[in-house]
C-alpha positions in Angstrom: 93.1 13.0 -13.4 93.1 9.2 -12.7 90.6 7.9 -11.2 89.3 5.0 -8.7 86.6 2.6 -7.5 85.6 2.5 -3.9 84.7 -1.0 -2.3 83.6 -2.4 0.8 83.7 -6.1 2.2 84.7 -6.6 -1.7 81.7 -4.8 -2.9 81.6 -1.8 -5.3 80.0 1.2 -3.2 81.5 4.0 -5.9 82.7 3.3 -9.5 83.6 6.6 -10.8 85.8 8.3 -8.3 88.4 10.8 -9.5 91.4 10.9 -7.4 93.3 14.6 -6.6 96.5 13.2 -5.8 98.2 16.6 -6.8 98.8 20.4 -5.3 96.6 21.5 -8.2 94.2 19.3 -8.4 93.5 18.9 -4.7 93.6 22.9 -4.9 90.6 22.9 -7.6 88.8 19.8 -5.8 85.1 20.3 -7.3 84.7 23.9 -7.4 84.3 23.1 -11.2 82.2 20.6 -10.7 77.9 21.4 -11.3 76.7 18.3 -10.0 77.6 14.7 -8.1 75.7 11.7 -9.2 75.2 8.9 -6.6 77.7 6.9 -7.8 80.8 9.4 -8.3 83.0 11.4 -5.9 86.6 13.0 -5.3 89.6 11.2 -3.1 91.8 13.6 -2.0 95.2 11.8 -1.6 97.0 13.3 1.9 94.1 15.4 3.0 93.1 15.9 6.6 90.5 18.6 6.5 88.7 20.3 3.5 86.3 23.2 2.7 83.8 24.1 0.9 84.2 28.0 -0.2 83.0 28.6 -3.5 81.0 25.3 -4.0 77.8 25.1 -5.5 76.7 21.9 -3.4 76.6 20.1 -0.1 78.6 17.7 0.0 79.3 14.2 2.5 83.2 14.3 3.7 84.2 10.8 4.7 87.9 10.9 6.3 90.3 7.8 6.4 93.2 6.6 7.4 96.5 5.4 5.2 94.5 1.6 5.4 91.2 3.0 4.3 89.4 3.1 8.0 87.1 5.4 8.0 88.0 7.6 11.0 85.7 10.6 11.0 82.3 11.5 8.5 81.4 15.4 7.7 77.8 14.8 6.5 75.8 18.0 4.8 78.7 19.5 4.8 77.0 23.3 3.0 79.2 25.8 1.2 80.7 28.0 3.0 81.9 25.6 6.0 85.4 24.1 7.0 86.0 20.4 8.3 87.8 19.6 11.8 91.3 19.0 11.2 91.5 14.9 11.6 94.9 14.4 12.1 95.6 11.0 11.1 93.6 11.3 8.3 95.1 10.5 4.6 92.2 10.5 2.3 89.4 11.9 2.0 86.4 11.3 -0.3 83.9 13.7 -0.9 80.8 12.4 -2.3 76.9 13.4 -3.0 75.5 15.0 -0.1 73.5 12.0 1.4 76.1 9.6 0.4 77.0 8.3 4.0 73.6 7.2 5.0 72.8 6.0 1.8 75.9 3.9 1.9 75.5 3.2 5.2 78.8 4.0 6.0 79.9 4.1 10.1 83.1 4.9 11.6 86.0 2.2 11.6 84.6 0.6 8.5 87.4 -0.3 5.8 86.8 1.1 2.7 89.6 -0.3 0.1 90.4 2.2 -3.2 90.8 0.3 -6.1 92.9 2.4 -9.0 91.5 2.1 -12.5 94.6 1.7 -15.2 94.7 4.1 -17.7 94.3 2.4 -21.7 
């Protein structure tokens, strides 16, 4: 899975970010994952609503656009639970519950994804 780095006003804000860019991976999200540190998270690449059946953890759903506005923010999102449909949402990144306050993200900020290239 490649992965990304997550700034804001050309600031790193995340630096290990996987990126679910297909059916399957999108499919597994982080149902395998045990834990999120503070500064990793999944982008899920033409997403507009998620769950969170069979997770483990709460997590922070941050929902943007194609440009990387951020146009809605699940936060505390428990297992169990299902997001509103955002319809013109692209991405979304799921992060450590927490994460949006933390980051002291708001709605309408520009986030910009940064791909790492594979070596």
């Amino acid at each position: 899975m490649d992965s990304c780095t997550i700034l804001r006003d050309n600031m790193i804000l995340l630096n290990e970010v996987k990126v679910a860019d297909r059916f399957v991976t999108r499919l597994i999200g982080l149902l395998k994952t045990a834990v999120l540190t503070e500064n990793q998270g999944l982008l899920l690449k033409k997403c507009n609503q998620v769950h969170t059946f069979g997770m483990k953890f709460s997590i922070d759903a941050i929902f943007l656009s194609k440009d990387g506005d951020i146009l809605h923010m699940e936060q505390e999102m428990v297992p169990g639970k299902i997001s509103p449909h955002i319809k013109k949402a692209y991405w979304v990144l799921e992060l450590k519950c927490g994460s949006c306050n933390r980051l002291k993200l708001e709605i309408n900020q520009r986030l910009v994804v940064r791909q790492k290239l594979e070596r």
